[in-house]
N, C-alpha and C positions, 0 to 999 in steps of 0.2 A: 504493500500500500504506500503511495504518496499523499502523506498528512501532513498540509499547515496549521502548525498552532498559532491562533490566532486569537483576538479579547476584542467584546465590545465592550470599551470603558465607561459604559454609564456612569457609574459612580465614583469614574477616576480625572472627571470633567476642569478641577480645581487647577492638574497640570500643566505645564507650558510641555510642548510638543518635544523639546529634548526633555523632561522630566518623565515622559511618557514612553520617550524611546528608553528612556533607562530603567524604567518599571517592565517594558518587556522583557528585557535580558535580566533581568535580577530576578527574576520568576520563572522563568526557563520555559520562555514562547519565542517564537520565531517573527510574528509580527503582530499588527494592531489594525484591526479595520479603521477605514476610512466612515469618521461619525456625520453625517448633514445633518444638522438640529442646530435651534437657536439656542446661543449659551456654550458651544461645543468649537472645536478649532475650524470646521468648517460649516459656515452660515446658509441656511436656504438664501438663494437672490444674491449670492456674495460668491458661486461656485468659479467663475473664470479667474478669480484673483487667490482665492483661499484654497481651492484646490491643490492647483501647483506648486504653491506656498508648503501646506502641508506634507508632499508628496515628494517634497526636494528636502524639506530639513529631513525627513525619516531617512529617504536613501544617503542623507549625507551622516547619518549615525547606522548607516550598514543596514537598515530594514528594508524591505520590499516591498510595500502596500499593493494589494490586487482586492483586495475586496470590501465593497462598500456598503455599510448600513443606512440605507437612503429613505424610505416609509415613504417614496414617489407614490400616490395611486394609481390605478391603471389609468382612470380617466383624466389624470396629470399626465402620465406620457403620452397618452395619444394627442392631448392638445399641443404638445411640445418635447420635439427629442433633444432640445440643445441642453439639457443638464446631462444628459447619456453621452453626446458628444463631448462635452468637457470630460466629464470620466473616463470615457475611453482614450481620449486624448492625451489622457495624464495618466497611462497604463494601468486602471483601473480595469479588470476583467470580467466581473464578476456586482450585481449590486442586489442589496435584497428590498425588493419592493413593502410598499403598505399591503394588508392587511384586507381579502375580504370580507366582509361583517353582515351585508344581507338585507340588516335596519329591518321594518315587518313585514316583508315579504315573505309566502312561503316555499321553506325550503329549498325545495325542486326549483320552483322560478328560479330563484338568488342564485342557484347556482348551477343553472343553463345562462343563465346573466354573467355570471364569474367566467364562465369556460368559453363564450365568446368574445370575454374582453383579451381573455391569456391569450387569448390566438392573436386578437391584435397586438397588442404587445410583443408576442414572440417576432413577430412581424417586423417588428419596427427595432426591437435588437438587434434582428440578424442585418438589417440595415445598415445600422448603426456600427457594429460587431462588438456586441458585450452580450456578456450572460444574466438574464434574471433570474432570481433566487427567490423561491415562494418559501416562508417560514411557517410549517403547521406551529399553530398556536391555538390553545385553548381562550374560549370566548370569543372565537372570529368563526367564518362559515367552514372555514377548513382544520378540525380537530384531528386527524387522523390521517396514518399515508394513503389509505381507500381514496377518501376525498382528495387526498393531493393528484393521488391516481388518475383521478376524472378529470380534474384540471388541467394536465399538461399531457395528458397522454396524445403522444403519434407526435406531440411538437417534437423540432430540433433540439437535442442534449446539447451541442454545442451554444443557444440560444437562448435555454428555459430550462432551469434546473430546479429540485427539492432542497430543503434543510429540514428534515427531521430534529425532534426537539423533548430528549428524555423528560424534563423536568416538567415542562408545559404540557405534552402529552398526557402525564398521569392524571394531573385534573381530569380529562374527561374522553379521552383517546385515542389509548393505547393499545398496539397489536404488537402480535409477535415478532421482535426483530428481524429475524431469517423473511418469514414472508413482507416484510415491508421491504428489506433492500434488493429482494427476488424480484415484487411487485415494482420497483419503482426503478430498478435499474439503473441505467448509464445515468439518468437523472435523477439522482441523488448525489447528490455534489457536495452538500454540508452540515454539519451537523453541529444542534445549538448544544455545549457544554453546561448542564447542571441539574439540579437533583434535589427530589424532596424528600423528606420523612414524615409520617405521622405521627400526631401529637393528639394527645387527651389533656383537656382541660375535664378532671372529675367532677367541679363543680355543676358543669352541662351535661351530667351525665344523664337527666331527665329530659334532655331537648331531643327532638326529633333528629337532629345526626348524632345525639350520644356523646357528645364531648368532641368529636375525633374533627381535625382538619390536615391537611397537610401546608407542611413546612417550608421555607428553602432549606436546603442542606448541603453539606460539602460531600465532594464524588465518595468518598471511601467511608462516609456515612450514612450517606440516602440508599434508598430504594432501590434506582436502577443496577442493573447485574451488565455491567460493563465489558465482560469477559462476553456475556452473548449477544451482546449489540457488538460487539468489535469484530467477533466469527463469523459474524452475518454481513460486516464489511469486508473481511476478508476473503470471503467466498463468490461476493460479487465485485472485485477485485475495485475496493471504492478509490477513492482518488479525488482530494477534497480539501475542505479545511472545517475542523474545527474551529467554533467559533465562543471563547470561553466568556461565560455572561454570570459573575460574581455578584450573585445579590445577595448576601447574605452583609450582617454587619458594616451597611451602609454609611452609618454614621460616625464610623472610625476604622477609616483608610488602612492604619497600619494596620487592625487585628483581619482586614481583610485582604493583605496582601501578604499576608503570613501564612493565613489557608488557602489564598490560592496558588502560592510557591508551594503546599503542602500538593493540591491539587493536581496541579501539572505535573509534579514528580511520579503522583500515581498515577494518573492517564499513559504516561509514559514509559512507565511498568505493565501497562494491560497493554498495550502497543507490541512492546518488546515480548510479552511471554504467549501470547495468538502468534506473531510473527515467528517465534520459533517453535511450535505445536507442525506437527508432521499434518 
């Protein structure tokens, strides 16, 4: 497998762009997506000048940026491909779009509506020449690889790709590794790093879910079994990047760059022990 380790810094936004190159290597990742948010090193409406800006100080501290956390909507690109051209421009390969959600529409509509916007969009990638990246996430219209399935299937893998997403998944889901990277194939390209646990509050032990919620959690605590999600990339010989998403301990940087240098070290142990299994 060729794996980029890679972070979306949400909650590492406080950094200057060499502060952020140095938190990559001190944690033992390889690089750092490319953030579009207001507040963030690169501004929506600000991409021709902040792009390049960002994409020059990383390579000049040895990093490689290729892939972009963007939340463009589909109906944003189709009115306009010049943020996708700046991207690509700026050896951006890769960007993960917004989020379909459906609003009250049912089901089915929403998402014979979603699976004709992806086509246009695929569309205007392969134009363009960058890859979209659909993030299954819980509470949007696409929870699960099935659904991802429907969305992109028969598109260009070089054009339209998947990020499967352990953590998010378990909220309301989740299927079997093996068949999800069987199903989704050459397009599955990423996958969102993180993991939950559940927790009881006994207090709510009388409340209709009984106490129980889940958690964020660190990899080598949570739920997910990493050894059979990494099997299931292995067998469908993936080739991608992780994309590590630390939310736990938001509110103090350092206890969260502690676990997630703890993180990446065992990612990188399940990596290394699939890769050497006959």
């Amino acid at each position: 497998m060729d794996i980029s380790f890679s972070i979306f810094p949400k909650f590492y936004k406080h950094l200057s762009v060499s502060e952020l190159a140095s938190l990559v290597r001190e944690v033992g990742l390889d690089t750092t997506n490319l953030v579009i948010r207001d507040g963030f090193w690169v501004r929506p409406g600000h991409l021709a000048e902040d792009v390049p800006e960002f994409v020059k100080a990383m390579s000049s501290a040895g990093i490689e940026v290729r892939f972009a956390t963007a939340g463009f909507s589909a109906e944003q690109i189709m009115q306009d491909d010049e943020p996708l051209r700046i991207l690509a421009d700026n050896g951006i390969t890769e960007f993960r779009m917004g989020y379909f959600k459906g609003g009250d529409k049912p089901p089915a509509e929403a998402l014979a509506e979603d699976r004709a916007q992806m086509c246009q969009v695929a569309s205007i990638c392969e134009q363009v020449g960058i890859r979209v990246v659909y993030q299954v996430h819980h509470g949007t219209h696409i929870v699960c690889p099935t659904a991802a399935y429907d969305l992109v299937k028969s598109l260009p893998a070089e054009y339209v790709g998947v990020m499967l997403d352990p953590g998010n998944q378990a909220f309301e889901g989740f299927e079997k590794w093996s068949r999800s990277a069987s199903l989704l194939g050459e397009q599955l390209v990423a996958i969102g790093v993180k993991d939950v646990a559940w927790l009881r509050d006994e207090s709510q032990a009388d409340e209709p879910h009984k106490g129980w919620k889940l958690s964020w959690a660190t990899l080598d605590e949570g739920l997910t079994n990493w050894y059979d999600l990494m099997r299931a990339l292995k067998a469908n010989y993936f080739n991608g990047t992780f994309v590590w998403m630390p939310f736990y301990d938001e509110d103090n940087p350092e206890e969260m760059t502690r676990k997630l240098k703890r993180e990446v070290a065992y990612l990188r142990k399940v990596v290394a022990d699939v890769e050497a299994e006959e």
